[in-house]
C-alpha positions as CSV (number, residue, x, y, z in Angstrom):
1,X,-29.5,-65.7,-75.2
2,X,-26.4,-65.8,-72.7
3,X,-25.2,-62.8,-73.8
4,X,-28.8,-61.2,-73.1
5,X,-29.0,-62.6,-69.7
6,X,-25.6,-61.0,-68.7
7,X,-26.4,-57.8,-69.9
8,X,-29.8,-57.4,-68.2
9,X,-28.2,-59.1,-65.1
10,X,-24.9,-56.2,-65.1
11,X,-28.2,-54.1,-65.8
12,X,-29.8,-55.0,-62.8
13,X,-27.0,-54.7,-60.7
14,X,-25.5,-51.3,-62.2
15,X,-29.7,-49.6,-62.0
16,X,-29.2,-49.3,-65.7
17,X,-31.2,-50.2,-68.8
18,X,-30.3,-53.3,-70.4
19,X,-29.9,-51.4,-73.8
20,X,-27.0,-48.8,-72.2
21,X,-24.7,-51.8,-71.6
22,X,-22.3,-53.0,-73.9
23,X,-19.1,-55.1,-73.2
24,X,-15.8,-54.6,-74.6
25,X,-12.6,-56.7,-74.3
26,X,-11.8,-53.8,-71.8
27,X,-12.1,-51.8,-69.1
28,X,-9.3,-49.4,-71.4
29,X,-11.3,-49.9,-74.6
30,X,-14.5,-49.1,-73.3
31,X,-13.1,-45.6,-71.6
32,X,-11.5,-45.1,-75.1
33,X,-15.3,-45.5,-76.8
34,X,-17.0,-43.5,-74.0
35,X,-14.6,-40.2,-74.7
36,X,-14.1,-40.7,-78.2
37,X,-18.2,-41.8,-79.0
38,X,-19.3,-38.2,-77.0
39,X,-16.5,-36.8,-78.7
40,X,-17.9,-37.7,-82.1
41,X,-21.8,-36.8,-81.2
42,X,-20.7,-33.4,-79.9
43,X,-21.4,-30.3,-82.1
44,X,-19.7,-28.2,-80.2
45,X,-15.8,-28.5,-80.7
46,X,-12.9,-31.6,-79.8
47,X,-11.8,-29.9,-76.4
48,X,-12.5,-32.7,-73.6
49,X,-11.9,-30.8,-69.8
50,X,-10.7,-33.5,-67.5
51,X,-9.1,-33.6,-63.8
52,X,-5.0,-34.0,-63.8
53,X,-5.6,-37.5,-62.1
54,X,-7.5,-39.4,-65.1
55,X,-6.6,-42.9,-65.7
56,X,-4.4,-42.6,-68.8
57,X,-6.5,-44.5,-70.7
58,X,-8.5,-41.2,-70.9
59,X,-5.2,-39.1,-71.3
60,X,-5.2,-41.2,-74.7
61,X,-7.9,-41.0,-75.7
62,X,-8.1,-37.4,-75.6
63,X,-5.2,-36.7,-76.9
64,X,-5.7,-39.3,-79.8
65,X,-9.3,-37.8,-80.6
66,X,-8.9,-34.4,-79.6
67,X,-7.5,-31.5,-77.5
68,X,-7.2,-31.6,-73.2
69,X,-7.7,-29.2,-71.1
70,X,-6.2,-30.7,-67.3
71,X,-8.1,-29.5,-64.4
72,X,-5.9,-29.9,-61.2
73,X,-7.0,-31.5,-57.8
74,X,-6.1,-30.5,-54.4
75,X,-3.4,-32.6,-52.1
76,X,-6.8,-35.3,-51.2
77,X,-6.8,-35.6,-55.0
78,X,-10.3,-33.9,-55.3
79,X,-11.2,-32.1,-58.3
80,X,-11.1,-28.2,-58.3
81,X,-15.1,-28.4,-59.4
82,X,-15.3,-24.4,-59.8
83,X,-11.9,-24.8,-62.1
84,X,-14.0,-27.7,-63.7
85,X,-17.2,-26.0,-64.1
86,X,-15.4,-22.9,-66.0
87,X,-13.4,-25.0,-68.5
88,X,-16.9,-27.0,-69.4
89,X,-18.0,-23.2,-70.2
90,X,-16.0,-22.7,-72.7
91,X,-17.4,-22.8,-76.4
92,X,-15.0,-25.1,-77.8
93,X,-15.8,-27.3,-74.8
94,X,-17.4,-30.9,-76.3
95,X,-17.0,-33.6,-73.5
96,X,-15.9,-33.0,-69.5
97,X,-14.1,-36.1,-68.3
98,X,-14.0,-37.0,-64.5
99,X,-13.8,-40.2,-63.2
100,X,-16.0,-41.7,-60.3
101,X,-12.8,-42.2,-57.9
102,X,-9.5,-42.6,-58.1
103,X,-8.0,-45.8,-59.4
104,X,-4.5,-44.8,-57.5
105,X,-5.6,-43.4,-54.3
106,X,-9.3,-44.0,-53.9
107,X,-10.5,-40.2,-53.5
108,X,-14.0,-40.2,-54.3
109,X,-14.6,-37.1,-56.9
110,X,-18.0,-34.8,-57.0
111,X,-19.4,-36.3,-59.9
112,X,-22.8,-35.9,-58.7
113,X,-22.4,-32.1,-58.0
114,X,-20.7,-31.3,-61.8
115,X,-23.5,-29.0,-62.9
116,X,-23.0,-28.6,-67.0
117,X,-23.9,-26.4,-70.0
118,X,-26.4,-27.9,-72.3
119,X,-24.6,-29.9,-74.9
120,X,-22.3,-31.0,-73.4
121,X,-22.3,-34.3,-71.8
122,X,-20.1,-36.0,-69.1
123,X,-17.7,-39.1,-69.5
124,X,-17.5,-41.1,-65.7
125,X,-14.4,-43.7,-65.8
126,X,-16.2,-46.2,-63.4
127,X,-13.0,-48.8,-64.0
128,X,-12.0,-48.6,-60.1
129,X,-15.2,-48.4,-58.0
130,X,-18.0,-50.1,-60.5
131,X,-19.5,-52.8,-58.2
132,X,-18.1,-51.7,-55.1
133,X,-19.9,-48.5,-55.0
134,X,-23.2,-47.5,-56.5
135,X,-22.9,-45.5,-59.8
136,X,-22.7,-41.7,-59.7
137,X,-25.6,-39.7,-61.6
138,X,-25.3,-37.1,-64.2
139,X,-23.1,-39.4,-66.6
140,X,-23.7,-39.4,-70.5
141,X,-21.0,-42.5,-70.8
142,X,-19.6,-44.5,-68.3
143,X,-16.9,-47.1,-68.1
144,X,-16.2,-50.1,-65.8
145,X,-13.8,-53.4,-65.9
146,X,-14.7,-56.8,-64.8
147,X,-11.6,-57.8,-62.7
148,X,-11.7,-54.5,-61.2
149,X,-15.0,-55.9,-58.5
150,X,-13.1,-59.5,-58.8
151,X,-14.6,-60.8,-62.4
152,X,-12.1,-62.3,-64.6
153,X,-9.7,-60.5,-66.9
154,X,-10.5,-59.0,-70.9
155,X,-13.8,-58.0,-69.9
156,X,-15.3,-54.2,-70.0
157,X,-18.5,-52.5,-69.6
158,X,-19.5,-49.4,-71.1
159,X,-22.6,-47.5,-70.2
160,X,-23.9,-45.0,-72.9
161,X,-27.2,-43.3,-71.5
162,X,-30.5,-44.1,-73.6
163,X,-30.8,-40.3,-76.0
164,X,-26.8,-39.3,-75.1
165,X,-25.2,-37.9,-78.1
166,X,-23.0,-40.6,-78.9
167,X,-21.6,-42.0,-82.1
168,X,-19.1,-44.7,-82.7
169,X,-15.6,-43.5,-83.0
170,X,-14.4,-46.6,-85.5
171,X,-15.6,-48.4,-88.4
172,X,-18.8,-49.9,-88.1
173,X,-19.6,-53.7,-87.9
174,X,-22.9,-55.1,-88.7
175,X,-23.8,-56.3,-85.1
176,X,-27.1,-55.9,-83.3
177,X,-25.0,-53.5,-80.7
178,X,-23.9,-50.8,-82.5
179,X,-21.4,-49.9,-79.7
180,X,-19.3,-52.8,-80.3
181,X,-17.3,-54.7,-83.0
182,X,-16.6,-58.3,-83.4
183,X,-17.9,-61.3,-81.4
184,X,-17.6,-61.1,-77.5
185,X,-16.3,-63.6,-75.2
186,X,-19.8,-64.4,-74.1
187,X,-18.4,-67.4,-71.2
188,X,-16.0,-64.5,-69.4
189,X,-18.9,-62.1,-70.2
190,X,-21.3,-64.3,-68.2
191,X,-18.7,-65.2,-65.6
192,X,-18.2,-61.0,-65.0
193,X,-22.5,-60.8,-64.8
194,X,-22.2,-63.1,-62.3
195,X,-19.7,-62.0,-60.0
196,X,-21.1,-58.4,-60.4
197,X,-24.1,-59.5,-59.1
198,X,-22.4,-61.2,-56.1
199,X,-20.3,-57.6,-55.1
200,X,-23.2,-55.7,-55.4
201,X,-25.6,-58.4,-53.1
202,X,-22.7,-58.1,-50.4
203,X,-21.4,-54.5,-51.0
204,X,-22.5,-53.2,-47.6
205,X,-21.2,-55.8,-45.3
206,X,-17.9,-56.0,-47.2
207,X,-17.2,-52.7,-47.9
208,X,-17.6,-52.0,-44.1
209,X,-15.3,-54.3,-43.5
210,X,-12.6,-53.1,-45.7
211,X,-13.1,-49.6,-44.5
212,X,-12.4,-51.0,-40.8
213,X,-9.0,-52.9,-42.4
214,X,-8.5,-50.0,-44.4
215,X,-8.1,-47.2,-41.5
216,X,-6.2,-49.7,-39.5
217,X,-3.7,-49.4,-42.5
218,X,-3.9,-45.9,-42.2
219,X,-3.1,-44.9,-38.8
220,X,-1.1,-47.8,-38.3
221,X,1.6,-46.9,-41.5
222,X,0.5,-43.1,-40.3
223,X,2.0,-43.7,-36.5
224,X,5.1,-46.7,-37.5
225,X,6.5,-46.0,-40.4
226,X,8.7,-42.6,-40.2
227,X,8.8,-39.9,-42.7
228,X,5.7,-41.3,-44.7
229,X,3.1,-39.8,-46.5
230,X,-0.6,-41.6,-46.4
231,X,-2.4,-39.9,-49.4
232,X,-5.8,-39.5,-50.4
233,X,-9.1,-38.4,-49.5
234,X,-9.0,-40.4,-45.5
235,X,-13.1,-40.6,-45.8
236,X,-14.4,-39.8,-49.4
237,X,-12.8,-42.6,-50.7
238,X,-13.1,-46.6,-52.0
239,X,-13.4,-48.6,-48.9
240,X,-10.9,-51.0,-49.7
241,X,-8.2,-49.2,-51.2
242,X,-5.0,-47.1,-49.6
243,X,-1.6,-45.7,-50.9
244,X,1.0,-44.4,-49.2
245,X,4.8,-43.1,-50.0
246,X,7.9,-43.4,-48.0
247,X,10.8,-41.0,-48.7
248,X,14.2,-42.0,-48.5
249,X,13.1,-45.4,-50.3
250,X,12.5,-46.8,-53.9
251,X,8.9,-48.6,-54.1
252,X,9.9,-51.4,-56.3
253,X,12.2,-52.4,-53.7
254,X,9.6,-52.0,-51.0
255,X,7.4,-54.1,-53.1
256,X,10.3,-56.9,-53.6
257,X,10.9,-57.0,-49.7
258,X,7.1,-57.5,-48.8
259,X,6.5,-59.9,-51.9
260,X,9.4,-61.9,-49.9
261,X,7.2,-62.2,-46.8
262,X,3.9,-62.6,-48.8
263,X,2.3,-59.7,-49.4
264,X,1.4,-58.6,-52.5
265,X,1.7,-54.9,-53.1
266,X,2.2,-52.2,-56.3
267,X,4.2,-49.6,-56.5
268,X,4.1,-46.6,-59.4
269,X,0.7,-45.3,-60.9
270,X,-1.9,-48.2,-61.0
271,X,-2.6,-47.1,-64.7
272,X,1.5,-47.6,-65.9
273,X,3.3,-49.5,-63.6
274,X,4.9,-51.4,-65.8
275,X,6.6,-48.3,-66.9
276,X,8.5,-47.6,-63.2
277,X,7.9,-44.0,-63.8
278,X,6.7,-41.5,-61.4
279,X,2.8,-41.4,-60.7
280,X,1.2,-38.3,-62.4
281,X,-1.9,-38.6,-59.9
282,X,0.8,-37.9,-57.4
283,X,2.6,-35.9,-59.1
284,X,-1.0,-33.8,-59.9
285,X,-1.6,-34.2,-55.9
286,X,1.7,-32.4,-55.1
287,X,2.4,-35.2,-52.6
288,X,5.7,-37.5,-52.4
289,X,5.7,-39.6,-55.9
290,X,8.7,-42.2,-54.8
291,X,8.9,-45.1,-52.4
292,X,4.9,-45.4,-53.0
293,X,3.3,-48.4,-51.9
294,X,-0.8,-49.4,-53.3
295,X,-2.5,-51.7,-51.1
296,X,-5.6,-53.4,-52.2
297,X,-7.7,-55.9,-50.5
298,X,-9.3,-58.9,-51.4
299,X,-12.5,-60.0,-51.1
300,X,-11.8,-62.2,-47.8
301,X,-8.6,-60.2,-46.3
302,X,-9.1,-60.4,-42.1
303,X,-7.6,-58.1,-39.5
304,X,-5.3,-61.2,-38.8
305,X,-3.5,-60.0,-42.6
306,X,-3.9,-56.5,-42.0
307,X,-2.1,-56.1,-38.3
308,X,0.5,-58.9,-40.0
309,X,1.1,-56.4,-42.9
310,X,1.6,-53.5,-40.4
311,X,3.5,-55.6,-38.3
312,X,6.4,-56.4,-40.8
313,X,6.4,-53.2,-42.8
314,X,8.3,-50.9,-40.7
315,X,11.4,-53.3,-40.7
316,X,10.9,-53.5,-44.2
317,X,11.1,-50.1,-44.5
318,X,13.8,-49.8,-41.8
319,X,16.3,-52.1,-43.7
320,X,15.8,-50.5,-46.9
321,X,16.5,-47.4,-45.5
322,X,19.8,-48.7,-44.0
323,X,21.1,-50.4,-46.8
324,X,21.3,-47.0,-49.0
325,X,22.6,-44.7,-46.1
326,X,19.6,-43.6,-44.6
């Protein structure tokens, strides 16, 4: 009965029917069932046409369940939609692949303008903007993750649309959802419902907000900081969300320094971080791919954190700079 009241809750907030929502451990596992479910309804080939900025959790998935075909973006990160449209022409074509915005940058993509050949349906990766924005139309499958709009951790959402081809992609388990396996965590599940619906009841007002913080960031870091490169879409984007690269400086040391004072920043791609290797939405982007600094902010971050940022990160910068020569 819980787990029916979370899902017709994350229904409720999402404009979905209760019956398209199933939770996975993940936000990765339920972008791996999206692709690799349409994948597995399609009758019309393995080839899944994707943009070159996909979370790599989709890269895998293709790869592991069929063939790619990368469409690139332009220096915003935007998707080259008539590039897009062509490849999802082709006959082998089964699934196209773009997500809803970047989890890296924050470029909102055109999801709503992708215009498709019957049969074949279209995979959104929600994972970054699920809760903060509204949902895109025109999606067969979708994807989203709980601590992603501030729910707690090892909880995902995936969204299969009511008469989408879509078949499981592993064994089956003898559950009332067919979409899932094993028992779910049903008090994280609840805890996700329920900050879900607390996002969504004050999207507006804080997404506002952020956007206000977030172009203070921008021009700030844009007019302080020398020889740096603010990236992304500057107004088709997540409000709350901004990445920028520095040449002449490593990010993980960028990252130490500002940890130091307080501030908790990433550096590398959002989806591999761990890995210290360049970003391949960057990379995809054509924009500088070291000394890259992700900022996202919380829930409750004030001007007063913002300006304080600002305020200390061109010494940061500065020193780094110095230390190696530059």
């Amino acid at each position: 009965m819980i787990l029916d009241n979370a899902r017709e809750a994350t229904a409720e907030a999402l404009q979905v029917r209760p019956d398209e929502v199933t939770f996975t451990p993940t936000g990765t596992h339920a972008v791996h069932l999206g692709v690799l479910g349409l994948l597995r309804g399609s009758r019309r080939g393995d080839l899944v046409a994707h943009s070159a900025v996909e979370h790599s959790a989709v890269h895998h998935a293709v790869r592991w369940g069929g063939r790619g075909d990368s469409v690139g973006v332009d220096r915003t990160g935007r998707v080259d939609l008539a590039a897009l449209h062509t490849a999802a022409e082709r006959d082998d074509c089964a699934v196209v692949a773009l997500q809803s915005a970047n989890h890296e940058v924050g470029t909102v993509q055109p999801v709503g303008e992708v215009d498709l050949p019957a049969g074949v349906p279209l995979f959104t990766d929600a994972c970054a903007s699920m809760g903060r924005v509204p949902l895109p139309r025109g999606w067969a499958a979708a994807a989203g993750s709980a601590h992603k709009w501030g729910g707690p951790a090892g909880v995902g959402v995936l969204l299969v649309r009511k008469g989408s081809r879509w078949r499981n992609p592993f064994p089956d388990d003898d559950r009332i959802d067919e979409r899932t396996t094993g028992f779910e965590n049903v008090p994280a599940i609840l805890a996700a419902a329920a900050s879900l619906q607390a996002v969504v009841a004050e999207r507006e007002t804080t997404s506002a907000r952020h956007r206000e913080l977030i172009d203070v960031v921008r021009s700030r870091v844009a007019a302080e900081v020398p020889d740096v490169d603010v990236v992304g879409d500057p107004d088709s984007r997540l409000p709350h969300l901004v990445t920028f690269s520095c040449l002449y400086v490593d990010g993980e040391a960028i990252v130490t320094e500002l940890d130091r004072l307080g501030f908790g920043v990433a550096s590398g791609s959002a989806c591999t971080a761990s890995t210290l290797t360049p970003s391949h939405v960057l990379e995809a982007m054509g924009v500088l791919t070291h000394g890259n600094v992700r900022l996202s902010l919380q829930d409750d971050a004030t001007r007063a954190d913002v300006d304080a940022f600002c305020d200390a990160l061109p010494e940061v910068v500065r020193s780094i700079r110095a230390r190696v020569g530059m």
